[in-house]
Structure formats: structure tokens, C-alpha cells
C-alpha positions as CSV (number, residue, x, y, z in Angstrom):
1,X,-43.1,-3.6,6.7
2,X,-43.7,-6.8,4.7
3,X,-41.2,-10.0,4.6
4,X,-39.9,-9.1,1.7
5,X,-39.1,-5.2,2.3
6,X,-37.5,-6.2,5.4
7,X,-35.1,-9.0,3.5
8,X,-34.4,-5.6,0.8
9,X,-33.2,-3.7,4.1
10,X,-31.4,-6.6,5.9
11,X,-28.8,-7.3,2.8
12,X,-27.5,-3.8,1.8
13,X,-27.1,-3.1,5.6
14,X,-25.0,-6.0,6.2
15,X,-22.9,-5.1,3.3
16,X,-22.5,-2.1,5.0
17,X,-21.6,-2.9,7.9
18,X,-19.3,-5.6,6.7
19,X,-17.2,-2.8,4.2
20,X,-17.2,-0.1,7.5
21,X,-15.6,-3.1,9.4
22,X,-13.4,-3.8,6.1
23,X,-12.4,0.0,5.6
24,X,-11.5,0.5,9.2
25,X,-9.3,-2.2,10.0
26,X,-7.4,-1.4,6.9
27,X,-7.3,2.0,7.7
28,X,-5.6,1.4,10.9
29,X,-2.9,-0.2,8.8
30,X,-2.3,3.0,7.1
31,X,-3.8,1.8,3.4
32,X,-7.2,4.0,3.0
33,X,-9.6,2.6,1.1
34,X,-11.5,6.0,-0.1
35,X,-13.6,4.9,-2.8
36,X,-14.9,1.8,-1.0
37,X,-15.8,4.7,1.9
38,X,-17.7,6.6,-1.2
39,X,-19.5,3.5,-2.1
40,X,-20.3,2.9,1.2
41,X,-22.2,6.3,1.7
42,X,-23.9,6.3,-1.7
43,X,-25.4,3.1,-0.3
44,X,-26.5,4.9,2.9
45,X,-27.6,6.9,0.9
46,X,-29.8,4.9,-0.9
47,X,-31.4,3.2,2.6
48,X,-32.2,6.5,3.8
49,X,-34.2,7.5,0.7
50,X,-35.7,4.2,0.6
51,X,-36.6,4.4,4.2
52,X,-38.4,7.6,3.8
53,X,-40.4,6.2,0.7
54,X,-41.9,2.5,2.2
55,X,-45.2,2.3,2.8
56,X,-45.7,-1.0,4.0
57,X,-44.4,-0.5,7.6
58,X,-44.4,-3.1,10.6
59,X,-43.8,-0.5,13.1
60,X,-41.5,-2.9,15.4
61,X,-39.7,-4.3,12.0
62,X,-39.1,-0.8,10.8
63,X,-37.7,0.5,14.4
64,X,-35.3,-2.6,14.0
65,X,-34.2,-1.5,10.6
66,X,-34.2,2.4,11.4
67,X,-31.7,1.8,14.1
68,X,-29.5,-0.4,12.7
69,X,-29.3,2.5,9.7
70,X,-28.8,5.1,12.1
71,X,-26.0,3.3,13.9
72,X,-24.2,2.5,10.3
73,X,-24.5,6.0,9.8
74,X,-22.9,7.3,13.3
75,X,-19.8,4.3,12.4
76,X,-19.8,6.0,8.4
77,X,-19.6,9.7,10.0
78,X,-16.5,8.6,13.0
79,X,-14.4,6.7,10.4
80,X,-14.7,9.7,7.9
81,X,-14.0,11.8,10.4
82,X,-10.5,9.8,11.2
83,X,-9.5,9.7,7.6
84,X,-9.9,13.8,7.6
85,X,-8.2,14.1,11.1
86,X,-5.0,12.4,8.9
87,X,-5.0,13.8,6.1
88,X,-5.0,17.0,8.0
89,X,-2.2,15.8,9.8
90,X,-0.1,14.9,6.4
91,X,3.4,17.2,6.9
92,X,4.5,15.8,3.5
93,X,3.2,13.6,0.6
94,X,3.5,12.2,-2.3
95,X,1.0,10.5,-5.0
96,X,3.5,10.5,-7.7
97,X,7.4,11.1,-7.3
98,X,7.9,8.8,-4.2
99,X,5.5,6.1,-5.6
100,X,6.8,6.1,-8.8
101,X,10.9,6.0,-7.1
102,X,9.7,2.7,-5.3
103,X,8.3,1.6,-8.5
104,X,11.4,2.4,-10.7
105,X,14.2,0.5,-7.8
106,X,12.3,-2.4,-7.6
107,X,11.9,-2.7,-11.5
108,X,15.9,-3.9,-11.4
109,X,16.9,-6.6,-9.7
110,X,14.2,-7.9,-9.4
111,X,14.8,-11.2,-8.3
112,X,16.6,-9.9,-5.5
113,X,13.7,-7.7,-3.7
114,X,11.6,-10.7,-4.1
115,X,14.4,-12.6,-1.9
116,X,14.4,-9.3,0.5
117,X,10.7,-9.3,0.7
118,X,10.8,-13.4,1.7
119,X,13.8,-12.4,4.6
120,X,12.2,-9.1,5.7
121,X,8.9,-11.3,6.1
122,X,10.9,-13.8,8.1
123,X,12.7,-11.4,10.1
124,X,9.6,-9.2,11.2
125,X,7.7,-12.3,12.5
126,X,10.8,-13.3,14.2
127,X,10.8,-9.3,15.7
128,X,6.8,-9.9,16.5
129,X,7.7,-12.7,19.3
130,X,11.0,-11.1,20.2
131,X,9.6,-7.9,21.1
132,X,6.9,-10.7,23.6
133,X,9.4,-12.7,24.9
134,X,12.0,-9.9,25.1
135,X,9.8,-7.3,27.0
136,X,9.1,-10.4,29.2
137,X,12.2,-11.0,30.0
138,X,13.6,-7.5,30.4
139,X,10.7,-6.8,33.2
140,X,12.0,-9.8,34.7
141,X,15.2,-9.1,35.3
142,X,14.7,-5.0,35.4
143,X,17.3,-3.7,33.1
144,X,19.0,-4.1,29.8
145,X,22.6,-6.0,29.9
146,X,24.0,-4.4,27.1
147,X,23.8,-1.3,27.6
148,X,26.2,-1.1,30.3
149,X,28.7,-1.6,27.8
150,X,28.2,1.7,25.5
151,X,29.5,4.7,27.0
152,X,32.2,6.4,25.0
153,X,29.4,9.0,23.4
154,X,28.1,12.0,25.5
155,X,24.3,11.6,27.0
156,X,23.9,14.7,24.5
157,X,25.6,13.0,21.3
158,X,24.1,9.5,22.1
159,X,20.6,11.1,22.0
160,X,21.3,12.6,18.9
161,X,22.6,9.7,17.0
162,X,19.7,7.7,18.3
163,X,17.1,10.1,17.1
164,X,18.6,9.7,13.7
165,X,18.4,5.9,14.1
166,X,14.3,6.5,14.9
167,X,14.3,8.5,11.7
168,X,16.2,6.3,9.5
169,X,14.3,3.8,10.7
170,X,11.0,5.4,9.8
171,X,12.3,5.7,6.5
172,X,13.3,2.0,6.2
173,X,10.1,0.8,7.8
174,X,7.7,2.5,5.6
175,X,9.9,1.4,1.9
176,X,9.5,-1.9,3.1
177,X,5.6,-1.8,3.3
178,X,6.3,0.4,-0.6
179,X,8.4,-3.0,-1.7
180,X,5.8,-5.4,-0.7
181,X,3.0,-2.9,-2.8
182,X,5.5,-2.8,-5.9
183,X,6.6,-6.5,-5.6
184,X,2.8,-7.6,-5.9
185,X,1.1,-5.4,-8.5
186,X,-0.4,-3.2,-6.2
187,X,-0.9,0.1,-7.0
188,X,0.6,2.3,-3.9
189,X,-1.4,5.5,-4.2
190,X,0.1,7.8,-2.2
191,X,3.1,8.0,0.4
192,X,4.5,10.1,2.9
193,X,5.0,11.8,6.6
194,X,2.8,12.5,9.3
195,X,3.0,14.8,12.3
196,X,-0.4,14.0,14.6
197,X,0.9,13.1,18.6
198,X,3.9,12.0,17.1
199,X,6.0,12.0,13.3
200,X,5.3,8.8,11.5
201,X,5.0,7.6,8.0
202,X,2.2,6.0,5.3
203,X,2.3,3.9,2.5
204,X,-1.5,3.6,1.3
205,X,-2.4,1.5,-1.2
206,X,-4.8,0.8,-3.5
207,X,-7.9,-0.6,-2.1
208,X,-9.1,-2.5,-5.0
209,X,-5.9,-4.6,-5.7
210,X,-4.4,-4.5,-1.8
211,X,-7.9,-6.3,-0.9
212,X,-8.1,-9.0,-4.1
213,X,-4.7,-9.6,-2.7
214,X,-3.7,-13.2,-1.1
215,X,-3.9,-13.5,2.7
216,X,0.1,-14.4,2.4
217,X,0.8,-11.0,0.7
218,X,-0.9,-9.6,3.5
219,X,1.1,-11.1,5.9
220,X,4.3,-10.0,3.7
221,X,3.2,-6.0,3.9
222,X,2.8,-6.3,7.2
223,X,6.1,-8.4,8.8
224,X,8.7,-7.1,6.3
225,X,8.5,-3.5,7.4
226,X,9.2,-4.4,10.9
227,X,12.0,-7.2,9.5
228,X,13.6,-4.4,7.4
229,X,14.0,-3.2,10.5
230,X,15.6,-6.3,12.1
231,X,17.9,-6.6,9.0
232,X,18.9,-3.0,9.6
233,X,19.7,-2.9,13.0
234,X,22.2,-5.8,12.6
235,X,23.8,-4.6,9.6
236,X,24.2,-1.3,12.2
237,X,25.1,-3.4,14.6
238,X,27.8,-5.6,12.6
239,X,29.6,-2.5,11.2
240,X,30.0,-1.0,15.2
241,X,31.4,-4.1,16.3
242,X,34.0,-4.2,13.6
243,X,35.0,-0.6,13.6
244,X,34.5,-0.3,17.8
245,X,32.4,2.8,17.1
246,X,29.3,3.6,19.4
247,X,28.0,5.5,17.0
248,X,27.0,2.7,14.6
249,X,25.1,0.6,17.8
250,X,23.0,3.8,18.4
251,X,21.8,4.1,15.2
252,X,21.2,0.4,15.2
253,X,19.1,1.2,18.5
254,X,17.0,3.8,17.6
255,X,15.9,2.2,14.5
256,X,15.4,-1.1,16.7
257,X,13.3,0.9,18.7
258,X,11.2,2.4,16.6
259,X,10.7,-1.4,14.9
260,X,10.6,-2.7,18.3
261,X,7.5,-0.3,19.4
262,X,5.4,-1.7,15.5
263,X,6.2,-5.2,16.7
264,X,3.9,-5.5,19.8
265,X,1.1,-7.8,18.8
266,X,-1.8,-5.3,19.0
267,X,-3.7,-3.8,16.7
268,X,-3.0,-1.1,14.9
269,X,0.3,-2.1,15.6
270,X,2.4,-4.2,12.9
271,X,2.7,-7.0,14.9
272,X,-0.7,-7.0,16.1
273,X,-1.4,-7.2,12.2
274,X,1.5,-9.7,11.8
275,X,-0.3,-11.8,14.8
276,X,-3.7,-11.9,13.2
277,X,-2.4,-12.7,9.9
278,X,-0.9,-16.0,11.3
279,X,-3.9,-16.7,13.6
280,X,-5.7,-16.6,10.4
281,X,-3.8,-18.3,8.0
282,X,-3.2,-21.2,9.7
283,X,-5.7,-22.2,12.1
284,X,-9.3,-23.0,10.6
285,X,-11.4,-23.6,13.9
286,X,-13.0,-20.5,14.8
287,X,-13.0,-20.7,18.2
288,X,-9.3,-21.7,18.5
289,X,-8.6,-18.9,16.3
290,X,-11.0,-16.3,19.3
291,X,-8.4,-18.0,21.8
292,X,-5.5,-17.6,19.8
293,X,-6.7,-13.5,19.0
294,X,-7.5,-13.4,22.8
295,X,-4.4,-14.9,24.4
296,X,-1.9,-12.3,23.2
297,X,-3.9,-10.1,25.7
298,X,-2.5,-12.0,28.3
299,X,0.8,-11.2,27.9
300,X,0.1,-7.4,28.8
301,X,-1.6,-8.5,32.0
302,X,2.1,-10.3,32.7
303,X,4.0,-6.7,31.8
304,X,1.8,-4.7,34.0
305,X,2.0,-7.1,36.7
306,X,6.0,-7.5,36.4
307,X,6.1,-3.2,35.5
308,X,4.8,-3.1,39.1
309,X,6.4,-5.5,40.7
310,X,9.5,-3.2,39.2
311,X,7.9,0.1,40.8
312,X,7.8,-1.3,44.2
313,X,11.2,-2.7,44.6
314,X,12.8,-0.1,42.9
């Protein structure tokens, strides 16, 4: 294969491989990127059929090249295969009524989703390093105070209204991502309910604008869902405390819960995505930003480690 059929190969494969990384980790933040994944396999595509037609080959050179194709291909055939397994999973969705609901409430008052956007944004980081320094701290000491102090609801009852708290919270968490979309210009192409190992929502946008996006609006789709469900919770919370009803603080729990498990800071997580987005934006220094992505790890070596130092006292 001669230097310059081998420089042909090398470029289109690294654009591959650089949109497969691009379409997965978006994927994982529920906002499928289907045309780029048809781009990318019309440029496979293209490889393979130039592959089979050079004649100039360097045997070595051409093994290099072969592989690196087959192994973009294997990547190209798993990720498809995810988006399939999802869609199959879809309970209920929605490319046009729920989209175009999100579209018409945020058309009014305008100025005032901006300003929830900004809070949600601020809320849902807050929530990220909550959810770190409270699961630290509730390992720690092996219980949760404030519990001990709700118990005019039956066990039965109390795990009702807190299932409805997980749903409302869905609800809430997944409009906030829809906000972010419709605040921004971006297109939100389809939205809805999933039932896979567990119920859970989507938003997915569309790839072309959600990418060209700013890093900041990025950050913004990803906190405010989790701060809506902050700003919820203590609404929820608010109202029990002033009418003395239980019923209110387990609906503030359940949807704290559900907000609560999006915050950790691991991808595909919220949080994780939340995390990143910070590392990102504001360090420059790649290796500080490799620590920074690697440290957060630690903190899950501290919960297992404090998990079973709970097990073996208990």
C-alpha cells in the first residue's frame, strides 16, 4: 500500500472512530444522534469498497488498516444494536404532541424559564455534590436522621405515595432536559417512556443543533433536570411542613430519590455528565482534567469500604 493510500485510509477512519465515540456518549445521555450513525456507516461503507479495490498493497500496512476497519465495524454494529434494543424498549412516545406542548409552554413567559433554566442549573450541580458528600456521610453514621420523624402514614400508604413521588419525578426530570432543548433552539425530536430493567424517560434531541451547541448549554441540559428535581422536593417539602402532612414529605422523597440516584457523578448518569461538563469547562490542562475525571472514582472505593464496614457491625 503506498504512502499516500495509507494517509486516504488513516483520515476517514479516524473520523470514524471519533463520530462512534461522539454518537455513543451522547447516546448514553438519552439524545440519539441517528443520522450521524447513517453517515457513519455509509462511510464504512465506503472503506470496505475501497479496501476490496486497492491494488497497491504493503501487506503489513494493509493488515494495520484492515483491522482497525474491522474493529470500527464491530463498535458500528454494538452501538446500533443499543439504539434498537431502546427503541424496542419505548412503552410510549412521542415525535410531535409532547414536543410540540414543551415548545408551546415555554413560548410564554419566556423570561421566566430562562431564569428556571439558570436555578434548575444551579440546583442540580448543587444535587451532584450532595448526593457525594451526602452518601458519605450517611455510610458514616449508618442511617438517615430524619426519617425517624415521619410515621403517621401506614408502611402500605407510605410506599404508595412515594412511588408517586418516583413518577412525578420522572416526569419533572425529563421536562427539564425538554426546557433546556426549547430554551436553546434545539430541535427536541422525539420524547417519551421507557420500560427496559426499569421505567424511565427520554428527551432526544436533535443531533445537528444539540452538538453545534455551547459547552455551557450542555452543562444546562444536563444539571437542570436533576435541579428541577431539587427545586421540587423542597417546594414538596415546604408545603408538608406547613400543613403537618406526611404525605407531602413522601412525595418530596420519592422524587428526591429518583433525582438523587441521576446525581451520582458517573456516567451515564446525570451527574456523571454534570461532573465532566465542569471538569471540562473549566480546567485546560489535560492531565489535571485525567485526575479530576479519575478522582470521582475514588469516592466509590470510600462507599464500598464504609458499605462494609456497615455489614460487619450491623
Amino acid at each position: 500500500m503506498s504512502k499516500s493510500t495509507y494517509s486516504y485510509l488513516t483520515k476517514p477512519l479516524a473520523k470514524v472512530e471519533k463520530d462512534l465515540a461522539r454518537i455513543s456518549r451522547f447516546q448514553e445521555k438519552g439524545c440519539a444522534i441517528n443520522s450521524l450513525l447513517n453517515e457513519v456507516y455509509y462511510d464504512l461503507k465506503n472503506i470496505g469498497e475501497y479496501l476490496k479495490r486497492v491494488k497497491d498493497i504493503n501487506p503489513e500496512e494493509f493488515a494495520e488498516v484492515n483491522a482497525k476497519y474491522e474493529d470500527l465495524l464491530m463498535k458500528f454494529d454494538t452501538i446500533a444494536n443499543q439504539i434498537d434494543s431502546q427503541i424496542e424498549g419505548k412503552v410510549l412516545a412521542s415525535d410531535n404532541t409532547l414536543p410540540e406542548l414543551v415548545y408551546q409552554i415555554t413560548s410564554h413567559y419566556r423570561a421566566a424559564w430562562l431564569f428556571f433554566e439558570r436555578e434548575a442549573t444551579v440546583f442540580g450541580i448543587g444535587m451532584m455534590f450532595f448526593t457525594i458528600l451526602g452518601t458519605t456521610y450517611f455510610l458514616s453514621v449508618g442511617k438517615v436522621p430524619f426519617l425517624k420523624t415521619l410515621g403517621n402514614l401506614t408502611p402500605g400508604m407510605a410506599a404508595i405515595v412515594f412511588f408517586i413521588g418516583l413518577i412525578i419525578g420522572l416526569l419533572v426530570h425529563e421536562f427539564a432536559h425538554a426546557v433546556v432543548l426549547a430554551n436553546n433552539g434545539i430541535k427536541i425530536k422525539r420524547m417519551g417512556l421507557m420500560a427496559t430493567a426499569m421505567i424511565g424517560g427520554f428527551v432526544e434531541a436533535d443531533e445537528d443543533t444539540f452538538l453545534k451547541a455551547e459547552p455551557q448549554v450542555h452543562l444546562r441540559f444536563n444539571a437542570s433536570s436533576i435541579g428541577a428535581n431539587a427545586l421540587l422536593g423542597l417546594v414538596l417539602i415546604t408545603i408538608g411542613l406547613l400543613v403537618s402532612s406526611d404525605i407531602f414529605i413522601y412525595l418530596a422523597l420519592g422524587n428526591l430519590f429518583f433525582g438523587f440516584i441521576n446525581s451520582f457523578p458517573i456516567s451515564p448518569m446525570d451527574g456523571g455528565w454534570v461532573y465532566e461538563d465542569l471538569v471540562n469547562l473549566y480546567l485546560k490542562n489535560q492531565k489535571i482534567i485525567a485526575i479530576f475525571l479519575g478522582a470521582r472514582f475514588i469516592f466509590f472505593v470510600i462507599w464500598i469500604i464504609l458499605f462494609t464496614r456497615l455489614v460487619l457491625i450491623a
